[in-house]
N, C-alpha and C positions, 0 to 999 in steps of 0.2 A: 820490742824484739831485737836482743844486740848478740851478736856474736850467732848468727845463724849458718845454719850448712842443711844445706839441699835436702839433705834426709829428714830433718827437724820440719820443711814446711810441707804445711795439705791447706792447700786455696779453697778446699772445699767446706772446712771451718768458718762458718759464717760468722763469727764473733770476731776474728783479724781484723775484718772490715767494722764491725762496732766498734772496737777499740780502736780504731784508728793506726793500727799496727802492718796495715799490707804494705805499705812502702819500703821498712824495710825488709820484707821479704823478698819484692819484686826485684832491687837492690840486689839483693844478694844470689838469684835466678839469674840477671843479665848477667850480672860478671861471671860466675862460677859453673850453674846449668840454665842455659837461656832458651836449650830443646829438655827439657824435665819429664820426665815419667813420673804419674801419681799414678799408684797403684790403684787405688781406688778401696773398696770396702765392700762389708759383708754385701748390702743391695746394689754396690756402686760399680758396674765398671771402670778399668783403669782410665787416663790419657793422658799427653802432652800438653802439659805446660807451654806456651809461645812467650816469651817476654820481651823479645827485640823488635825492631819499629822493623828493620827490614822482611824479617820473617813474615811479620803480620801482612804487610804487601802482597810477599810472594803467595801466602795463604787466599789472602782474599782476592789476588787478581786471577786465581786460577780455582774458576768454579767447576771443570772439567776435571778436574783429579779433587779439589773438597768439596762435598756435597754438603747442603743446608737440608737435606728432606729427612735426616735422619734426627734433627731436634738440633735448636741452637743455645742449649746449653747444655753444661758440664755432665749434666746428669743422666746415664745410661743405665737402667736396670740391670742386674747380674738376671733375673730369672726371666726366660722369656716369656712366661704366663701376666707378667707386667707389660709389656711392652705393647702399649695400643696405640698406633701412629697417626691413624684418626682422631683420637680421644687429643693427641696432643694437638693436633692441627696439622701433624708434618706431612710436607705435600698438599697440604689444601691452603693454607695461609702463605703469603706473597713474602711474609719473610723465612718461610722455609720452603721455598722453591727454587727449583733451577733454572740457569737458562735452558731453553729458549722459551720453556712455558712464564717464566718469571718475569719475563722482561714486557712479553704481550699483558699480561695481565696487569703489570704495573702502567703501560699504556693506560689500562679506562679509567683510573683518577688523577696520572699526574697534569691534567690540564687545572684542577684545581691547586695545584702547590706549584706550578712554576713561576717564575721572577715578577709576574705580570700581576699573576696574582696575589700573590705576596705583598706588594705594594699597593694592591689597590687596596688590602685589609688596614693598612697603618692606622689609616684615622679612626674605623671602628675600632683596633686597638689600641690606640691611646684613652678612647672614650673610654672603654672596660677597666685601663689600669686606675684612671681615676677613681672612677665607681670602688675601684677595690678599696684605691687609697684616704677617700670618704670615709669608708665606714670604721677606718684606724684613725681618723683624724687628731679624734679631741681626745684619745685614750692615754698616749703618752709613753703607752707600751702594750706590746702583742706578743704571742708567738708567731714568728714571721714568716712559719712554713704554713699553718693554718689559716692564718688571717689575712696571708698576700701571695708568697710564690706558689700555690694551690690554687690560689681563686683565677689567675689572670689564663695560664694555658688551659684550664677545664673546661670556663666559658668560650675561650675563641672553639677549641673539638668540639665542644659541645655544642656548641651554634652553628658550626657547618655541618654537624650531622644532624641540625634539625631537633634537639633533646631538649624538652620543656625546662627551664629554671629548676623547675620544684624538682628534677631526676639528676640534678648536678650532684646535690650530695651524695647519692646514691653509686654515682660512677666512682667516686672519689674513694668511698668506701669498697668498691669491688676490687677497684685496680691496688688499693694499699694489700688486699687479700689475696690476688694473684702474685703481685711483682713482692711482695712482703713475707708472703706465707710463712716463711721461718721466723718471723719476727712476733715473740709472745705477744705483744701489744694487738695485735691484728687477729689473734688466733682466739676468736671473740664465738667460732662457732663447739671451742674443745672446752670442756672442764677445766677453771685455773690450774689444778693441780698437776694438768697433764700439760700444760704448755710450755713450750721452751724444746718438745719430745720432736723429733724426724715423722712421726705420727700423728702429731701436730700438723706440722707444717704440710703433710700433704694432705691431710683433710680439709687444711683450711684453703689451699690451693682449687683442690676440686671445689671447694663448694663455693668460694669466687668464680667458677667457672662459668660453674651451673647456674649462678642465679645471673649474672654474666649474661649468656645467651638465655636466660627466660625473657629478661629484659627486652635482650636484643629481637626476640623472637614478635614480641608484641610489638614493637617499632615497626617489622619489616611487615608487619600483615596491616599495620592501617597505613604505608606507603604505598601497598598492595594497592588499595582500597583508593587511596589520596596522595596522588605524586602532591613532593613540594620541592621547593627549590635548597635540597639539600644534599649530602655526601649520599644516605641510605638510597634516594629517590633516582640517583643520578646510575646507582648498583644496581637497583630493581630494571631499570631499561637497559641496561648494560647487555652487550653480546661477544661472546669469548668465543671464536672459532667458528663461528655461525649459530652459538646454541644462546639462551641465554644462562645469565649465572643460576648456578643451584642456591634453594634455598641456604645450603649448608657452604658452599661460598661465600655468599654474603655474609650471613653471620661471623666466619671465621676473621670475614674484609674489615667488620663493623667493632667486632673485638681488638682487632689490633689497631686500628685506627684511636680507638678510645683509650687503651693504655699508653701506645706510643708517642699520642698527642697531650700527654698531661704530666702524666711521670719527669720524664726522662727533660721536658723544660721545668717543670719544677724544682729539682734538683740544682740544673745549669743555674739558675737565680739565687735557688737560697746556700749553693756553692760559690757562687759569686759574691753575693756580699759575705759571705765567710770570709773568703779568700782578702778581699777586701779588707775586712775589719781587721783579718789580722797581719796588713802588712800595710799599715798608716803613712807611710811614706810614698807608696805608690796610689792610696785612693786617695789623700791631697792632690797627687800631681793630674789624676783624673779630675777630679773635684774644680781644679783650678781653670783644668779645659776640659773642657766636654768633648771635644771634637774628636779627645784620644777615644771617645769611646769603642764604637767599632771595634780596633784593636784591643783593647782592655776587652770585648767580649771574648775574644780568641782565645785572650790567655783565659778568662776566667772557666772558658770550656776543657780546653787543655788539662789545667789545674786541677777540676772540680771530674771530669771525665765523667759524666750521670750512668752509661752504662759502662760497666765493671768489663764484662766479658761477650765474648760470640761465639759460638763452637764448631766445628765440619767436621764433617769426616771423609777419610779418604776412601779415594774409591779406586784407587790403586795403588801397589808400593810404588813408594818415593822418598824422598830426604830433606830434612833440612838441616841447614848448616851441619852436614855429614851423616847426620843420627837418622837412620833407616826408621821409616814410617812404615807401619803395613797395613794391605788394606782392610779395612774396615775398623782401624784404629782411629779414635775421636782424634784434633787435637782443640785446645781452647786458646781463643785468641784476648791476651791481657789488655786492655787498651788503658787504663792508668801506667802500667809498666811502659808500655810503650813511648805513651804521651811525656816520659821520663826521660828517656833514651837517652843519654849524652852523644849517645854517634847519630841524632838525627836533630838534637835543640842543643846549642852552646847554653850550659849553666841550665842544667833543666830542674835544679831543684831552687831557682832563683824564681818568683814570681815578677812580673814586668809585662807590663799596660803596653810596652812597645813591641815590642816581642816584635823581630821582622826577620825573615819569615818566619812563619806557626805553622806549618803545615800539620797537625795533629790530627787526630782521627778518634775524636769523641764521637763523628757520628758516622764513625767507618769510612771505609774506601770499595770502591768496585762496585759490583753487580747489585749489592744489598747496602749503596749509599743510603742515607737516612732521607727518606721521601718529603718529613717535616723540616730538614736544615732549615730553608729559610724563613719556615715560620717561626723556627726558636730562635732563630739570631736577632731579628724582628721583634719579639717578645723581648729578649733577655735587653736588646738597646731601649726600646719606649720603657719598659720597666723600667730599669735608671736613671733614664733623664725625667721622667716626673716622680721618681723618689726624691734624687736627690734636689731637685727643683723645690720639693713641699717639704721634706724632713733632712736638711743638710748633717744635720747632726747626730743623726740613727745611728745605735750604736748598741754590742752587744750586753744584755744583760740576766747574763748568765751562760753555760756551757751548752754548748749543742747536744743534738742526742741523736746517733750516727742509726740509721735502720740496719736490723740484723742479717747481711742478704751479703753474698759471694757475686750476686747478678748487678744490682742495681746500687751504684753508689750514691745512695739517699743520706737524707737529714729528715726527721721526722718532728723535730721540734729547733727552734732556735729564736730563745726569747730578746727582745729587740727592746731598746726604748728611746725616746725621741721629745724634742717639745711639739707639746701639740699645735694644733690651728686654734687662732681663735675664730 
């Protein structure tokens, strides 16, 4: 996309992002209109584009004028015979809520994700990433989103919510149907001939949903039945204001805990070694030290940014950067655009393992920090010090194949090849 102008872009074009073409739109957003109006479409309400790293701050530190309960992404119905805020979650799940209810209820699991524990997981995950890297050993070549950065964050969610091996696949396939759904390849419950259709995509949505909490539903009734020492177990005795959680809490708890905990490090990894692969002079100089890793994950987050977008809305007029917001106007918050920013990274389209400061926000800022940070940074460092430990030489072969989604900045395949073990 060259020679673009403001009017020519709609971010709601899922294919930008397949093609690898949102950068330069977002580009062309920061310099020109960095507060953007998208009109929106026949089902689509209109909103504001955010493309600057400072906007997004001022957006996300003030959950008091943008609200998350009205849905956190792009997509608002024009009819309100659509509009079911149950059905989406909003206001019952912890990432579309406000303070002060938000913050209490993020209290009952975050003694599971803090620094403490995070750390006490390393060694079970270094075990896991072997186990993944076994089973590629003597092959030679994989596709490296199927066969490695899918397998390592499924099993750690998976295992703290207590979910039998044999139900791994299972989630794997639900969450590529919710967080995917426009993506033909996943739209395995429509007729071929109809996939690739907006009609599509939202049936395959609902029906990741639906089977989604069936799933979830049979989890939460033999937890019912048999506490274990797990995420679900810990929900079930949980007390929110004196009451315990509703069934339908839970489930919403257990849904997003399952997407949030596999997607979105998935990406970070096989974004990373993308990023990697194609800039050979900075993963030699990683390669040579390892110690840079750490920072090498910053940038490759930054870089790779796994989630695309976040959305609010406001719940009163206000402005940014001059351009009058009114209430109950969406806006959406770009976090690759951002994570670009030249007025917030010197040289932001330079990739660099040093990078000091990163302060980026792949996994947000404020009130709706990302609950798993430290278990993806965690993952994304053990994943590459025993790749590159056992396969120094991994190496692309073949083109990646970008997922069709505005939301989630995926890789759905990225063929890999290596000398094996003997």
């Amino acid at each position: 996309m060259t020679q673009l102008s403001p009017v020519d872009i709609d971010l709601s074009d899922d294919s930008i992002f397949e093609r690898g073409e949102a950068h330069a739109a977002f580009a062309t957003l920061r310099r020109e209109a960095p507060v953007h109006w998208n009109p929106g479409g026949e089902r689509m309400k209109g909103w504001w584009d955010i493309t600057r790293f400072e906007d997004v701050l001022f957006v996300s530190r003030h959950p008091e004028i943008f609200s998350s309960e009205r849905g956190i992404t792009m997509f608002e119905p024009r009819d309100p015979n659509e509009v079911n805020p149950a059905g989406a979650g909003n206001g019952i799940m912890l990432i579309t809520m406000d303070p002060p209810k938000h913050v209490k209820l993020r209290r009952l699991v975050n003694k599971g994700f803090t620094p403490r524990a995070v750390n006490a997981m390393e060694g079970h995950i270094r075990q896991i990433t072997n186990q993944v890297l076994d089973d590629i050993a003597k092959k030679g070549s994989c596709d490296f989103v199927l066969d490695v950065a899918c397998q390592l964050p499924l099993a750690v969610i998976c295992g703290m919510m207590g979910l039998q091996k044999k139900d791994w696949p299972l989630m794997f396939e639900l969450t590529n149907k919710v967080l995917g759904s426009g993506d033909p390849e996943y739209q395995t419950d429509v007729p071929e001939d109809q996939r690739g259709t907006p009609d599509a995509a939202r049936i395959t949505g609902q029906m990741g949903v639906m089977q989604m909490f069936g799933f979830m539903s049979q989890q939460l009734e033999d937890r019912k039945a048999n506490r274990r020492d797990d995420l679900i177990s810990l929900l079930v005795d949980s007390e929110f204001e004196g009451d315990k959680l509703s069934d339908t809490d839970i489930l919403w708890f257990c849904f997003l805990l399952i997407l949030a905990g596999n997607e979105t490090t998935r990406n970070g990894i096989s974004g990373g070694l993308l990023a990697l692969c194609e800039h050979p002079e900075e993963r030699a100089r990683l390669q040579a030290d390892m110690s840079l890793l750490p920072s090498a994950v910053e940038e490759m987050l930054r870089w790779a940014s796994p989630v695309t977008h976040m959305a609010r809305v406001a719940l009163e007029d206000t402005e940014i950067r001059g351009q009058k917001i009114a209430k109950g106007e969406r806006v959406v918050m770009w976090y690759p655009s951002v994570n670009r920013d030249d007025a917030a990274f010197q040289e932001p389209n330079r990739f660099d393992i040093t990078r000091s400061p990163n302060d980026h926000l792949a996994f947000g800022i404020g009130e709706h920090f990302c609950l798993g940070a430290g278990f993806a940074r965690l993952e994304l460092r053990v994943m590459f010090e025993e790749l590159f430990r056992r396969f120094p030489d991994i190496r692309l072969d073949g083109p990646p194949e970008r997922l069709r989604s505005s939301f989630i900045g995926g890789i759905k395949h990225l063929p890999v090849a290596f000398t094996p073990e003997r």
